[in-house]
C-alpha positions as CSV (number, residue, x, y, z in Angstrom):
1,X,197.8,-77.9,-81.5
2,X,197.7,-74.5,-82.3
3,X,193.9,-74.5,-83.3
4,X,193.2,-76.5,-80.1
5,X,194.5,-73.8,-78.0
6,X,193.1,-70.7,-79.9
7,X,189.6,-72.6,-79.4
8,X,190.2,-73.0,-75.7
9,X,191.6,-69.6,-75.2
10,X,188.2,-67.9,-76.4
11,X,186.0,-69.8,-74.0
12,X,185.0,-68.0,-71.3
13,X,185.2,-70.5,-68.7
14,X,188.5,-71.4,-70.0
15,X,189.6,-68.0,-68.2
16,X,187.6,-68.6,-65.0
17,X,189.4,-72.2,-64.3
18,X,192.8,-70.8,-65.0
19,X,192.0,-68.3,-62.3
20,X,190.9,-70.2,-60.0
21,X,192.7,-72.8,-60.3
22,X,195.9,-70.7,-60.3
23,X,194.6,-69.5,-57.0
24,X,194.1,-72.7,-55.0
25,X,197.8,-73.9,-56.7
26,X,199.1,-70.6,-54.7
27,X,196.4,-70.9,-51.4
28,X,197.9,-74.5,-51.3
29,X,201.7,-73.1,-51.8
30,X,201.4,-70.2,-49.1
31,X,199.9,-73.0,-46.7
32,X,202.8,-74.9,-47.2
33,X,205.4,-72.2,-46.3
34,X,204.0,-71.2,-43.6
35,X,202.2,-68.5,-44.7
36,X,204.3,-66.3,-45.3
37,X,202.4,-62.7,-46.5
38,X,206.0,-62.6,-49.3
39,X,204.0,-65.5,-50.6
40,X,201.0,-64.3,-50.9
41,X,197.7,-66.2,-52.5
42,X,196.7,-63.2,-54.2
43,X,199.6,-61.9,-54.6
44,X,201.4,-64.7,-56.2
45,X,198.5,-65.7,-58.4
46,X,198.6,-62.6,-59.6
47,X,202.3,-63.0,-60.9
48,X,201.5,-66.4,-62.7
49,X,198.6,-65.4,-64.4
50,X,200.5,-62.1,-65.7
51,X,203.2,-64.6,-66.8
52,X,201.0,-67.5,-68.3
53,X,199.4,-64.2,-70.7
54,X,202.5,-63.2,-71.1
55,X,203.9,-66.6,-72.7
56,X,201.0,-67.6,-74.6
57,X,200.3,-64.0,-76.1
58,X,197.1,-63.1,-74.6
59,X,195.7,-59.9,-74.4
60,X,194.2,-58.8,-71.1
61,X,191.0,-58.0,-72.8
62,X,190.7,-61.8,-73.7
63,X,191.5,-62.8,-70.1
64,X,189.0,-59.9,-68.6
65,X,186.1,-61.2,-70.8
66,X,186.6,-65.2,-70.0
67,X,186.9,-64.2,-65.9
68,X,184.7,-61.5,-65.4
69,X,182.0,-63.4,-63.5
70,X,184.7,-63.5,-61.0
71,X,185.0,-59.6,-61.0
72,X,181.3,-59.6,-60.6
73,X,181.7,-61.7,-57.0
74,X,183.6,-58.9,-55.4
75,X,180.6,-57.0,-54.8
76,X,178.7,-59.3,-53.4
77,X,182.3,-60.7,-51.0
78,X,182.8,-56.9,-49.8
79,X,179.2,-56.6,-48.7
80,X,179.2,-60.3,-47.0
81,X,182.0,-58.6,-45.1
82,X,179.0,-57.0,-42.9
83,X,177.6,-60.5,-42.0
84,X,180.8,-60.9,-39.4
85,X,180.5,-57.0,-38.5
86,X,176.9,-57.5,-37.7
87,X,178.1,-60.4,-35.2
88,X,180.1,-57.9,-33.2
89,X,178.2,-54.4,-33.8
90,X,177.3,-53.9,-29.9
91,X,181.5,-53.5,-29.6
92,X,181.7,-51.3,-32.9
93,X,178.6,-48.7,-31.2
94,X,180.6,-48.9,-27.9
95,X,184.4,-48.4,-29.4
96,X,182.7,-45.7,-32.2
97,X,184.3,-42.7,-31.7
98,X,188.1,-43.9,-31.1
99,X,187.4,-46.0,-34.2
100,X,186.7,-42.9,-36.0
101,X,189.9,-40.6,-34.7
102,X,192.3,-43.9,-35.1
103,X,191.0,-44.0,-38.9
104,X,191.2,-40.6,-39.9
105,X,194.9,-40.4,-38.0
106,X,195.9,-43.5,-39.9
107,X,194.3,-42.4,-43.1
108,X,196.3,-39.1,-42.9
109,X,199.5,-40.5,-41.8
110,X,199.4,-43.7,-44.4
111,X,198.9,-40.4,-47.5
112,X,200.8,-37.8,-45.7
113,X,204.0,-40.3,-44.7
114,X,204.5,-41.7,-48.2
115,X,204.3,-38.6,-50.2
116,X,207.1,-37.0,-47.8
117,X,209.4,-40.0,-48.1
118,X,209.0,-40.4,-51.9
119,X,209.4,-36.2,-52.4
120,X,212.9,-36.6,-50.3
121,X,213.9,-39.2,-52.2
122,X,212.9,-37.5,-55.3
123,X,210.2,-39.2,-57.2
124,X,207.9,-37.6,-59.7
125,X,204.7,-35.8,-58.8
126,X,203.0,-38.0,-61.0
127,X,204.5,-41.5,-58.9
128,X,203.7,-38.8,-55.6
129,X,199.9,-38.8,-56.6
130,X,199.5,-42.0,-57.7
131,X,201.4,-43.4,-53.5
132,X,199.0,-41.2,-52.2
133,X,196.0,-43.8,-52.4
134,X,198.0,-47.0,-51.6
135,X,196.5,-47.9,-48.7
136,X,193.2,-48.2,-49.8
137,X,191.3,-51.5,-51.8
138,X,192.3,-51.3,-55.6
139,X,189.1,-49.6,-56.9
140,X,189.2,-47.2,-54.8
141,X,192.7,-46.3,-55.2
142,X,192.3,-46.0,-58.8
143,X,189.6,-43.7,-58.9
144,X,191.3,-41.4,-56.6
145,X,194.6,-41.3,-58.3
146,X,192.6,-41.3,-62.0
147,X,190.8,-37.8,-60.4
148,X,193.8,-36.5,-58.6
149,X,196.3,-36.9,-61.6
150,X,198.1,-39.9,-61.1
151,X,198.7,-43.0,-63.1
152,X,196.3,-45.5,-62.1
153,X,197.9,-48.2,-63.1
154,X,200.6,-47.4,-61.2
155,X,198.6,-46.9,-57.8
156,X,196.6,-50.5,-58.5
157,X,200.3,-52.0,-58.2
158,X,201.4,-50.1,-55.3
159,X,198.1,-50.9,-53.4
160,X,199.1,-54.7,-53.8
161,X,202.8,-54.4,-52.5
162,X,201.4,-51.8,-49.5
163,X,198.9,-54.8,-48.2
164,X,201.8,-57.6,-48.9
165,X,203.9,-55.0,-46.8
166,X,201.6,-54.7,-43.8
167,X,200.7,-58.2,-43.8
168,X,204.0,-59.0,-43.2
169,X,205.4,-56.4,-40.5
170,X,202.4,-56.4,-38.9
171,X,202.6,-59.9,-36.9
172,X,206.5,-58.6,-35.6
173,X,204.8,-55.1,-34.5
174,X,202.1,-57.0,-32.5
175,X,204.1,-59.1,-30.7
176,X,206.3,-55.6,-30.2
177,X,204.0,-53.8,-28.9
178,X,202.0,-56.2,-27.2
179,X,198.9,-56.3,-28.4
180,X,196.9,-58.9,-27.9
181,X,193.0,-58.0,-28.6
182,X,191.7,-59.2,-31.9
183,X,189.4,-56.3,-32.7
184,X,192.7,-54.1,-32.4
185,X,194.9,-56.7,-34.6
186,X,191.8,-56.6,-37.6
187,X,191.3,-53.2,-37.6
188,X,195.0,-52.2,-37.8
189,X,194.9,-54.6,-40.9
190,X,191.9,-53.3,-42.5
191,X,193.1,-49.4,-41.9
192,X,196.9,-50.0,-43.7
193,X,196.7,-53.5,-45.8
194,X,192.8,-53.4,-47.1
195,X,191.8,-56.2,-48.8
196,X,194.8,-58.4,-47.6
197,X,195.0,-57.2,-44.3
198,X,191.0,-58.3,-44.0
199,X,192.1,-61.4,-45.5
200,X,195.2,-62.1,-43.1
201,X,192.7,-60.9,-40.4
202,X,190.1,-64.0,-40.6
203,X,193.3,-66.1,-39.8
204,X,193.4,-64.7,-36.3
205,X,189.1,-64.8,-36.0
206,X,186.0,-63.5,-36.9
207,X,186.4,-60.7,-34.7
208,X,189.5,-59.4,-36.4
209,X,188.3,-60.0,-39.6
210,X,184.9,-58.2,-39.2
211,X,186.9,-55.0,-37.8
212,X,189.1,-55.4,-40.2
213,X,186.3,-55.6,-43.1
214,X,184.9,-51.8,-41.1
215,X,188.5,-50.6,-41.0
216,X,188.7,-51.1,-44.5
217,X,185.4,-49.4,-45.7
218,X,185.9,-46.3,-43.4
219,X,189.6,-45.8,-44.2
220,X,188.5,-45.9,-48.4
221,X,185.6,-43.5,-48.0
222,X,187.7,-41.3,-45.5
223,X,190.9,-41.3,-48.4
224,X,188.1,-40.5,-50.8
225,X,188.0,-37.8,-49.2
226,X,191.5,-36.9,-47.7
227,X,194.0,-37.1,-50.1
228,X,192.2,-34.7,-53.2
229,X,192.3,-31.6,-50.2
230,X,195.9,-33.1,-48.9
231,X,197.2,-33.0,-52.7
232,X,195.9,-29.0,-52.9
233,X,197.7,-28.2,-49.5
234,X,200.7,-29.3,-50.9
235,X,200.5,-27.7,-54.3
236,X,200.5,-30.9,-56.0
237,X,198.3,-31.6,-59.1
C-alpha cells in the first residue's frame, strides 16, 4: 500500500485532482449552507488540503510541483476579469474620478486602520508590517510585506482571513446602509476583500463583479504604492 501511494503521490496530475476536487467538495458544501463567506470555497479548501499534507507527510514542494498548472491559470482568470469590465466601461469613464478618490481613501484607511489597532494592542512591528498589505490579492501582499520587512508568510494568511472578513460583514453593512446599486456593492468588495470579495461579487451580477475585478487591481497597484511611504511616516521598518 505504501508503494501504491508513494507512486501516486509523485504524479503530477495526482496533485491537480486532489485540488480540484477538494474544491468542488467545498463549492458544493458552502452551497449547501447557505453560503456562508465562514465557509468559504477557498477558504475551506485551503484548510483540507493543508491537513490532507499534513497527514500523509507531504512536503509542499511535492504538492506545488503536481498543481502548478493550476497556479499558471491565475494569470490568465485575473486578466479575463476585464472581459466583464469591458461590458460596463462607458459607467467606469463616467464614475472615473470618485472611483479614484474612494480607492485611494479606502486603500489608506484599510493600511492606516490596522496598523493603529494592532500598535494599541501591542503587536510586533514585524506582525505591524506584514497587516499593512492585507487587503490586497496574495501576490501582491507578499511582495510588499517581503520589500517592507515583514513576514510574508504571515501577510498571505492575513490577506485570506481579511477577504473571509469582508465577505461576511459586508452583506449586514449593505442592507445597513442601504445600498442597493451593484456597481457600488462590487467595488466595495473588490477595494477591502480582493480576490474573494470579486468572487462573492459575481453572486450579486456581472456588474458587481466587473467593478469589483477594477476595485481590486487599482486598490493593489495603489497599496503598491501606499503602504512602503506610510511605513516611513511612521518610523516603521
Amino acid at each position: 500500500m505504501s508503494s501504491f501511494w508513494v507512486y501516486f503521490a509523485a504524479r503530477p496530475l495526482f496533485w491537480i485532482i486532489v485540488t480540484i476536487a477538494t474544491f468542488l467538495f467545498t463549492s458544493w458544501l458552502n452551497r449547501r449552507v447557505g453560503g456562508t463567506p465562514l465557509l468559504h470555497p477557498v477558504l475551506l479548501a485551503l484548510s483540507l488540503i493543508i491537513l490532507f499534507l499534513t497527514l500523509t507527510g507531504t512536503d509542499y514542494d511535492t504538492y506545488f510541483n503536481g498543481a502548478q498548472f493550476i497556479h499558471f491559470m491565475l494569470g490568465p482568470a485575473t486578466v479575463a476579469l476585464a472581459i466583464p469590465l469591458y461590458d460596463h466601461i462607458e459607467r467606469v469613464k463616467r464614475m472615473l474620478f470618485p472611483l479614484v478618490i474612494a480607492c485611494f481613501c479606502g486603500a489608506l484607511t484599510a493600511s492606516l486602520s490596522v496598523i493603529l489597532v494592532a500598535w494599541l494592542l501591542g503587536a510586533s512591528e514585524g506582525t505591524l508590517l506584514s497587516l499593512a498589505p492585507k487587503s490586497v490579492t496574495s501576490p501582491i501582499a507578499i511582495g510588499i510585506a517581503e520589500k517592507i520587512g515583514g513576514y510574508p508568510s504571515l501577510a498571505a494568511g492575513l490577506v485570506l482571513i481579511t477577504g473571509a472578513i469582508g465577505c461576511l460583514t459586508a452583506p449586514p453593512l449593505f442592507r445597513l446602509l442601504g445600498i442597493e446599486d451593484d456597481a457600488v456593492k462590487g467595488f466595495t468588495l473588490g477595494l477591502s476583500s480582493h480576490g474573494f470579495g470579486t468572487a462573492y461579487a459575481f453572486e450579486f451580477s456581472t456588474l458587481a463583479g466587473a467593478f469589483s475585478g477594477l476595485a481590486m487591481g487599482m486598490t493593489g497597484l495603489l497599496t503598491a504604492f501606499l503602504v512602503p511611504v506610510l511605513v516611513q511616516m511612521l518610523g516603521l521598518g
